[in-house]
C-alpha positions, 0 to 999 in steps of 0.5 A, a space after each residue: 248247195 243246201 244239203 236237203 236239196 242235195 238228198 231230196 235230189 238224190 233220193 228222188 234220182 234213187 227211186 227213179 232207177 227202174 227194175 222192171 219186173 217183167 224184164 227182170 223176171 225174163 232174164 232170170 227165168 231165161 239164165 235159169 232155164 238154160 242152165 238146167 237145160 242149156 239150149 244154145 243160140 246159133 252162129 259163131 260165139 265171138 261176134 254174137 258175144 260182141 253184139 250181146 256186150 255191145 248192145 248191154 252197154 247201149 241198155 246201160 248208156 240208155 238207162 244212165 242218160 234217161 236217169 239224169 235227165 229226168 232229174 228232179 221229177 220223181 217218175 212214179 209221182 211225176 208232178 211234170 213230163 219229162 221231156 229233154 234228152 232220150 225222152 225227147 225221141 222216146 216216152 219211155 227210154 228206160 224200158 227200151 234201155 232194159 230191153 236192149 240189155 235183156 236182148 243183150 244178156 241173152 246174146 252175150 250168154 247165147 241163151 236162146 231161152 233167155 232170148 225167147 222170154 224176151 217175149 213175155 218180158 216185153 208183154 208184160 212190161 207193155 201193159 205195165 206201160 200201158 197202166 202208166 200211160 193211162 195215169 199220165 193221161 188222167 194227171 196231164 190230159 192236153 198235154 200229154 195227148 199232144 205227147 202221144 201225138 208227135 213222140 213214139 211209145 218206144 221206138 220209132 222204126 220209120 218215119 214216114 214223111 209226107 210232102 204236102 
């Protein structure tokens, strides 16, 4: 393989990992908090522990499969839409990843502030989708409408089904 392929690769694959700031600033805030003024999630440590690491490692695996899939493209400059893999059931399986690893953190920690600034975090980080979408609209149009129309922002909770 030519070598300038391979950095362009790995250059494009670097700038496409995610550090959401609203997410970030969540759980630093929240891990600050708690340390300065501890206040505890309830229920016996060692299954909410299990729950936090587990879903810290779903947040992880999310991230790492989303950040291969997408390749070649370059997400802050997309020149396509990513649509294999998590992105075939999520617009945006990064954040989603981040936000299983902030509720993650929060339970592995037992920090109830780290779980309450999951709620700002994911506002913030909502209108930075937002933002994104509105680029993705202006630079893809049909097509990425048609996106809209048949993959949830998110997650989807229920899919509701209508026989004809």
């Amino acid at each position: 393989m030519n070598p300038e392929t391979m950095t362009g690769t790995w250059s494009t694959r670097l700038h496409n990992i995610p550090l959401p700031e609203p997410i970030l600033v969540g759980i630093a805030c929240g891990l600050v908090a708690h340390r300065l003024r501890p206040w505890r999630l309830p229920g016996p440590e060692v299954p909410r522990r299990a729950a936090g690491w587990s879903l810290v490692g779903a947040g992880c695996m999310l991230n790492a499969w989303s950040w291969w899939v997408s390749g070649r493209v370059e997400l802050g400059d997309p020149h396509r839409l990513v649509t294999a893999g998590p992105y075939a059931i999520s617009r945006n399986p990064m954040y989603v990843g981040w936000a299983l690893l902030h509720l993650g953190l929060a339970m592995t920690a037992g920090s109830a502030w780290t779980l309450t600034a999951l709620v700002p975090a994911a506002i913030g980080l909502h209108r930075q989708v937002l933002r994104e979408e509105q680029q993705l609209h202006e630079r893809f149009g049909e097509e990425y409408r048609r996106r809209c129309a048949t993959v949830p922002r998110y997650v989807r909770i229920l899919r509701l089904d209508r026989a004809p």
